[in-house]
C-alpha positions as CSV (number, residue, x, y, z in Angstrom):
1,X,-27.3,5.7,-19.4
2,X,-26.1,3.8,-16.8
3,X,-22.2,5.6,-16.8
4,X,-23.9,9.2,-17.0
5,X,-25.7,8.6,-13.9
6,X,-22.3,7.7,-12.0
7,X,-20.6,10.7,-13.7
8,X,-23.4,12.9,-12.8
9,X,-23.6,11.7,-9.0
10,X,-19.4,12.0,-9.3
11,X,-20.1,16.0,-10.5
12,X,-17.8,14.8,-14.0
13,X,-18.6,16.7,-16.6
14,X,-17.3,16.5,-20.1
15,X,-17.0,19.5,-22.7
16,X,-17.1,16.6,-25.7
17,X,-17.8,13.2,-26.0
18,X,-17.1,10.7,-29.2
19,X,-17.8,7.2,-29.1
20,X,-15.9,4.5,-31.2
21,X,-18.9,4.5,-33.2
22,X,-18.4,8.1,-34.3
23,X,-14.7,7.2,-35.9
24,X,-16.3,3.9,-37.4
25,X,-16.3,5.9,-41.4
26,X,-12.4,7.3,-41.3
27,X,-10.7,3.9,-40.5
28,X,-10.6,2.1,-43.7
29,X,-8.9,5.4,-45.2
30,X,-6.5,5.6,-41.9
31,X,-5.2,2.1,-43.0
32,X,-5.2,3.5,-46.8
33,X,-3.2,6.6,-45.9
34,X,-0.5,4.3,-44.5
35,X,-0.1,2.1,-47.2
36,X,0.1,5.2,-49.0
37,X,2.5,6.4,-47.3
38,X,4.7,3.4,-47.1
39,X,3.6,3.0,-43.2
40,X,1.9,-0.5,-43.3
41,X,2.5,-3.3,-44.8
42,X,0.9,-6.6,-44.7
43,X,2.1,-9.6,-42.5
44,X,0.7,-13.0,-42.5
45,X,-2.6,-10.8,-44.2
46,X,-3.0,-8.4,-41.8
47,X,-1.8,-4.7,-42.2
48,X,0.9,-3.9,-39.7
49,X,2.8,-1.0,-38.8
50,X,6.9,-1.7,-37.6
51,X,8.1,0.1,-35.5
52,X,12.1,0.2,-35.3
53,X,13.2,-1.3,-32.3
54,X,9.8,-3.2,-30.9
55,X,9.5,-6.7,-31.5
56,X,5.9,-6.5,-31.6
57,X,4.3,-5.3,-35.0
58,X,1.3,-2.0,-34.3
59,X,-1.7,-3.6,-35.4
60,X,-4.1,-1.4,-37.6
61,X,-6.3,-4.1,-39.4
62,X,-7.1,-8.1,-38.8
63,X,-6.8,-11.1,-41.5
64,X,-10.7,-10.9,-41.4
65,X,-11.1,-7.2,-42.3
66,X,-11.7,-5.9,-39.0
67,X,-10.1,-2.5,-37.4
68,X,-8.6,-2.8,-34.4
69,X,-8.0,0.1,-31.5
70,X,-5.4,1.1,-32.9
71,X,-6.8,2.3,-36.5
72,X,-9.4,4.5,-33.7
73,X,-6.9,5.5,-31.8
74,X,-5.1,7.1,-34.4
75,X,-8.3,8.1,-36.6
76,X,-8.9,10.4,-33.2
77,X,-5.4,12.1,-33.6
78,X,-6.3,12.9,-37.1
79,X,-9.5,14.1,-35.8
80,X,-8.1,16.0,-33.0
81,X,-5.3,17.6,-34.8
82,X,-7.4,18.4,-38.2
83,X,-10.6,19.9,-36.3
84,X,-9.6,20.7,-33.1
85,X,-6.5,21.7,-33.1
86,X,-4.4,19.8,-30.7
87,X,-1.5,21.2,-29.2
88,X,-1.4,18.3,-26.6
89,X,-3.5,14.7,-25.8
90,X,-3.4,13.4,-22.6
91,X,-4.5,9.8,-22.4
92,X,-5.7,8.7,-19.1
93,X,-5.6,5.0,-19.4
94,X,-4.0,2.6,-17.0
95,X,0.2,2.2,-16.5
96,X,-0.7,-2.1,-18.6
97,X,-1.2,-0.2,-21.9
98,X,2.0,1.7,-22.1
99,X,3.5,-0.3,-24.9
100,X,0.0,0.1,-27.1
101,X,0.8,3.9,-26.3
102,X,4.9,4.5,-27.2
103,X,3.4,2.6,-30.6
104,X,0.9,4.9,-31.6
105,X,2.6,8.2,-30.4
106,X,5.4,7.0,-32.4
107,X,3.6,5.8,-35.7
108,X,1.3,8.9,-35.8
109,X,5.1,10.8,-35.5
110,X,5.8,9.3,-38.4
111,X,2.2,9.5,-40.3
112,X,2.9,13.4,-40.1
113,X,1.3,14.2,-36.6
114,X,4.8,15.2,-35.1
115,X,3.6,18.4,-33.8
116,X,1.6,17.0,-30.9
117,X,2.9,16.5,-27.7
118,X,1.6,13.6,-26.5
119,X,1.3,12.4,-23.1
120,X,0.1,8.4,-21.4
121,X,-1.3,9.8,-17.9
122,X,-0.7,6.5,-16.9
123,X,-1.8,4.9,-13.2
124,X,-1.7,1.9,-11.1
125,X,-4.3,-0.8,-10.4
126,X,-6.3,-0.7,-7.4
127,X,-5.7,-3.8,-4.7
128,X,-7.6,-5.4,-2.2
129,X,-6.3,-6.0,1.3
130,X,-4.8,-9.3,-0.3
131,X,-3.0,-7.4,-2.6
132,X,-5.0,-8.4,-5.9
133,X,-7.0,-6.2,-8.2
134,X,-9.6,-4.7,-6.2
135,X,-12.6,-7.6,-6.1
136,X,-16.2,-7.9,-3.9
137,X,-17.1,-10.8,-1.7
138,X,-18.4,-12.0,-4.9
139,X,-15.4,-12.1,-6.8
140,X,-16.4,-9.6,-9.5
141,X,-14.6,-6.4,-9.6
142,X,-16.6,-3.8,-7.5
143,X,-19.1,-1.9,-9.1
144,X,-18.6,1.8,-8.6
145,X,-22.2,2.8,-8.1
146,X,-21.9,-0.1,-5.2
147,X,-18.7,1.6,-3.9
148,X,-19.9,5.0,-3.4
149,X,-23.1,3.8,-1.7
150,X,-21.4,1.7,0.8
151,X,-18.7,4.9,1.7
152,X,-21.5,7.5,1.6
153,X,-23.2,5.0,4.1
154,X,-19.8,4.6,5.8
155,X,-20.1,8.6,6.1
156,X,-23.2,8.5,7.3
157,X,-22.9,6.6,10.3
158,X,-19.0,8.3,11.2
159,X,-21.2,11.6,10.7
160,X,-23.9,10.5,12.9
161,X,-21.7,9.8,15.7
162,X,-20.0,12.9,15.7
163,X,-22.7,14.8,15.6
164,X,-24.6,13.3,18.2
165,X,-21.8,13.6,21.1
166,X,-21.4,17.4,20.2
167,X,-21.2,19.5,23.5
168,X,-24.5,21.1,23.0
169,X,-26.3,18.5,21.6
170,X,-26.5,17.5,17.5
171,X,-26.6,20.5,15.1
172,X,-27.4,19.2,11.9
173,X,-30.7,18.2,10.4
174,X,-31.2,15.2,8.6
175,X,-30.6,17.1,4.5
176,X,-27.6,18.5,6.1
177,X,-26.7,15.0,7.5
178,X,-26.9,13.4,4.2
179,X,-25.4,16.1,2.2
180,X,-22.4,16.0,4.5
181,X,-22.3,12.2,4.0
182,X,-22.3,12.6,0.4
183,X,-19.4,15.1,0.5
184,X,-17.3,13.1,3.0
185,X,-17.9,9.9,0.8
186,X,-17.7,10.8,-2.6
187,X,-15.0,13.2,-1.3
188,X,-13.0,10.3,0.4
189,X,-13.1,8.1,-2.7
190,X,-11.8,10.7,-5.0
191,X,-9.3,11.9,-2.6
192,X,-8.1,8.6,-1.4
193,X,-7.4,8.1,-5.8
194,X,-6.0,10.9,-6.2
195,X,-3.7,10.9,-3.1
196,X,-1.5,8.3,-4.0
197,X,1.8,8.8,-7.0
198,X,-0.5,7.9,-10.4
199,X,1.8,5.7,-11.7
200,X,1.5,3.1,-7.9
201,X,-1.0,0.4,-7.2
202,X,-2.6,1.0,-3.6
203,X,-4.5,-1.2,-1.1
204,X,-8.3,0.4,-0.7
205,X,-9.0,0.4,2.9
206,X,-12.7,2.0,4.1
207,X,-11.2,2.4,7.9
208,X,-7.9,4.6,5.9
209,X,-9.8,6.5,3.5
210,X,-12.4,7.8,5.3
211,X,-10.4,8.4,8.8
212,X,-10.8,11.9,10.5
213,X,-7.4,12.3,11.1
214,X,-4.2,11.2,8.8
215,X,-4.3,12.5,5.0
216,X,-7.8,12.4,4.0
217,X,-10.0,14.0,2.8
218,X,-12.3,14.1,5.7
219,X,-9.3,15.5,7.4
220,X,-9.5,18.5,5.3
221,X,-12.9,18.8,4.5
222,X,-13.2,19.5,8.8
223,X,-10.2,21.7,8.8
224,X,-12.6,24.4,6.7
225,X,-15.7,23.3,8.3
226,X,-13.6,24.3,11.5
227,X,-13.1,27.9,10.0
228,X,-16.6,28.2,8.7
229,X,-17.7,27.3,12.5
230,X,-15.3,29.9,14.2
231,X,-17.1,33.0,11.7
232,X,-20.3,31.3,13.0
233,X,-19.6,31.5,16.4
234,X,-18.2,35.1,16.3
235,X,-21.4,36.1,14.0
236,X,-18.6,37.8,12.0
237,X,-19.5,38.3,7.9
238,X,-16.4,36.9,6.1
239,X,-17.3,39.3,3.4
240,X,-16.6,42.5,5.4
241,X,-13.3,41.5,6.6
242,X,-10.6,44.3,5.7
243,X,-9.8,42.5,3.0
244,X,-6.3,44.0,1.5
245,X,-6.7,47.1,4.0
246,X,-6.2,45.2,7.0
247,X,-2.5,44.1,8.1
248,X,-1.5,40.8,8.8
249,X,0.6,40.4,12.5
250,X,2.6,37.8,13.2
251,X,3.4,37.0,16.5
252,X,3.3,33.2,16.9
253,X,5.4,30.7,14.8
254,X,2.6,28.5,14.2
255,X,0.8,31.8,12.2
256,X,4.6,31.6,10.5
257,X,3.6,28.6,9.8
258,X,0.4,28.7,8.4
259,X,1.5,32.0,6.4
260,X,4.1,30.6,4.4
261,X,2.3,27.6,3.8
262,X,-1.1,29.6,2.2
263,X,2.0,31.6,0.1
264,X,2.8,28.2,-1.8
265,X,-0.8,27.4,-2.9
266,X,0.1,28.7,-6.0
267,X,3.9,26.1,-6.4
268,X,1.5,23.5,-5.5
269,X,-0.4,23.8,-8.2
270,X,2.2,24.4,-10.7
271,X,3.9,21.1,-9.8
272,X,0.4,19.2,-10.1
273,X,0.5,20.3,-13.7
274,X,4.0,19.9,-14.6
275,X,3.9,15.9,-14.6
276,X,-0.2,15.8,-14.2
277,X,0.0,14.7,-10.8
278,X,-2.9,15.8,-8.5
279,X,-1.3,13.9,-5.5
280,X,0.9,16.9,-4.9
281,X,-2.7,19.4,-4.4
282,X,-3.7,16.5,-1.5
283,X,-0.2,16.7,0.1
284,X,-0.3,20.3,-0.2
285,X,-3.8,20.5,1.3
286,X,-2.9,18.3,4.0
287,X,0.0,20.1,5.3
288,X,-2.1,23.0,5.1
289,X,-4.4,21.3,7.4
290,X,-1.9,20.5,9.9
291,X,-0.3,24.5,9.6
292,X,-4.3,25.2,10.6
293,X,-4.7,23.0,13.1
294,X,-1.4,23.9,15.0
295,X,-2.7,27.4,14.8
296,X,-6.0,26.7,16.1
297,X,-4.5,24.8,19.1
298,X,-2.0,27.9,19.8
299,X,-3.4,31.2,18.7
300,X,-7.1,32.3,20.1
301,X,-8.7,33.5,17.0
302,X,-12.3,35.3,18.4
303,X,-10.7,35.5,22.2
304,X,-7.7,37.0,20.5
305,X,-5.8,39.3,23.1
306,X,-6.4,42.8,20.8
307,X,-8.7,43.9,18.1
308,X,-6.2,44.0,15.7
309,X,-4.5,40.3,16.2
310,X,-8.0,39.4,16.3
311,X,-8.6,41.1,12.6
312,X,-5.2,39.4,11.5
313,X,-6.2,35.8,12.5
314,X,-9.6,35.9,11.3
315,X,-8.2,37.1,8.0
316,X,-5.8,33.8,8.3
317,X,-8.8,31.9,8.8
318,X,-10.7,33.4,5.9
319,X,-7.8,32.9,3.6
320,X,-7.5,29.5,4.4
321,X,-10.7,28.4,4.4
322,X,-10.8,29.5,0.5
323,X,-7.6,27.8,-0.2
324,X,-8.7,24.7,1.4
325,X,-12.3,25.2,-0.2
326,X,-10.5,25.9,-3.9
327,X,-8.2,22.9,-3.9
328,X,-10.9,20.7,-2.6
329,X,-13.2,22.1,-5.7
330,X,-9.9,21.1,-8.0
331,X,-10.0,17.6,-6.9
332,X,-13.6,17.7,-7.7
333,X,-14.3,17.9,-3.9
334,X,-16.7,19.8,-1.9
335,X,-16.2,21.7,1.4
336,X,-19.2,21.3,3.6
337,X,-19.7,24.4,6.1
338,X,-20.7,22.3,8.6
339,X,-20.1,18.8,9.9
């Protein structure tokens, strides 16, 4: 319902989705394999699990009967090891839970699921200019589907503006306003996440996350709009160019510059997956914004002063543009042609 139509409007997509409700028949035999195993044992009538060295007891059924998250939680490794397979679970869930975490990695260990690596992805809370978890006017917690209407709005307007004071008069029509406001808002939400270390709460700020210049998205979402516009101008097909035929010159530090920083597109994203860390792809993106841009200031692309530095820098262009447009698609952001 409700969360399908934010992950839809988000473009989330999941290969497989099981509720609690699926694992609901295989927790009164996780709690029997246990005791079976000499794992639990019951404490003041509930079935606990001790773990050497923590004080607090791992929690796998209540006095009253009832299952608890952690009989699910480790019902799912069972699950994921027995019919899926598992090399490696990754558990997205926020930095408060880490102790519920090294307690189940460490009692599925010993219930025989040692060959698992398993991983808490853990992250930070987000704060409100007073420094609290992230609240409304209201006081309740802001509602997503509220967020990402007020930043697409936010968009919108910023959009609007630019737009309307271009040179020759505005360019866009109004679906290409709006799609560009849904790009640059959704895009600045994600981004602005995503941006800071995983495991650090952050203040939200509208005026930070969806500024044109500093690292933003909207900062590199016009840095390829920018490209897309000069092969516009210059009516030039971006298929056609020379592709691995045509030679590269460097003549001006700043195309050093942007050069060596396209070559480590590929270190970026090795380091994002090393410790699952996506805020090394925005820093990388950003700095390959700021290579671009020096370019662009310094080295005439379509006015270029021969045919062949001319060739060279629009093959720069092309193969940044895709960078940009890739890493922005691995963040789950688009690239807009034109803003």
């Amino acid at each position: 319902g409700m969360l399908h139509q934010m992950y839809a409007r988000l473009d989330i997509h999941f290969d497989m989705e099981l509720g609690e409700s699926y694992y609901q028949p295989m927790l009164a035999d996780v709690v029997t394999s246990l005791q079976e195993q000499n794992l639990a044992s019951e404490s003041d009538g509930a079935m606990c699990v001790f773990i050497e060295g923590n004080d607090a007891p791992f929690l796998v059924q209540k006095q009253d009967g009832a299952f608890t998250y952690a009989t699910t939680d480790l019902a799912t490794i069972r699950y994921r090891m027995e019919e899926l397979q598992a090399d490696e679970i990754l558990y997205v869930v926020d930095a408060r839970q880490s102790e519920h975490f090294k307690l189940l990695f460490e009692t599925a260990r010993k219930w025989g699921f040692d060959k698992i690596d398993y991983r808490h992805i853990s992250f930070g809370t987000i704060l409100g200019e007073d420094k609290r978890p992230f609240k409304t006017r209201s006081g309740d917690t802001v509602g997503l589907e509220r967020l990402i209407d007020d930043a697409v709005e936010q968009s919108r307007k910023l959009g609007d503006e630019i737009d309307d004071s271009k040179p020759d008069g505005p360019e866009l029509d109004e679906d290409t306003r709006q799609q560009v406001a849904e790009a640059v808002g959704i895009g600045g939400i994600k981004y602005a996440d995503l941006r800071h270390n995983r495991d650090s709460d952050y203040v939200f700020s509208w005026e930070k996350m969806l500024a044109k210049d500093g690292d933003t998205a909207t900062y590199v979402q016009y840095a390829h709009a920018r490209i897309c516009g000069i092969f516009r101008k210059g009516d030039i097909d971006r298929d056609a160019l020379p592709g691995n035929t045509g030679s590269l010159i460097i003549s001006a530090s700043e195309e050093r510059a942007l050069l060596l920083q396209l070559c480590r597109f590929g270190e970026a994203l090795e380091s994002v997956c090393d410790d699952y860390r996506p805020n090394q792809l925005t820093q990388y993106l950003y700095d390959l914004s700021k290579s671009f841009s020096g370019f662009f200031v310094n080295c005439p692309v379509l006015k270029a002063e021969t045919n062949d530095l001319r060739t060279s820098r629009l093959l720069l262009c092309d193969l940044t543009a895709r960078t940009l447009q890739t890493g922005l698609k691995l963040l789950g952001i688009d690239a807009p042609e034109k803003m």
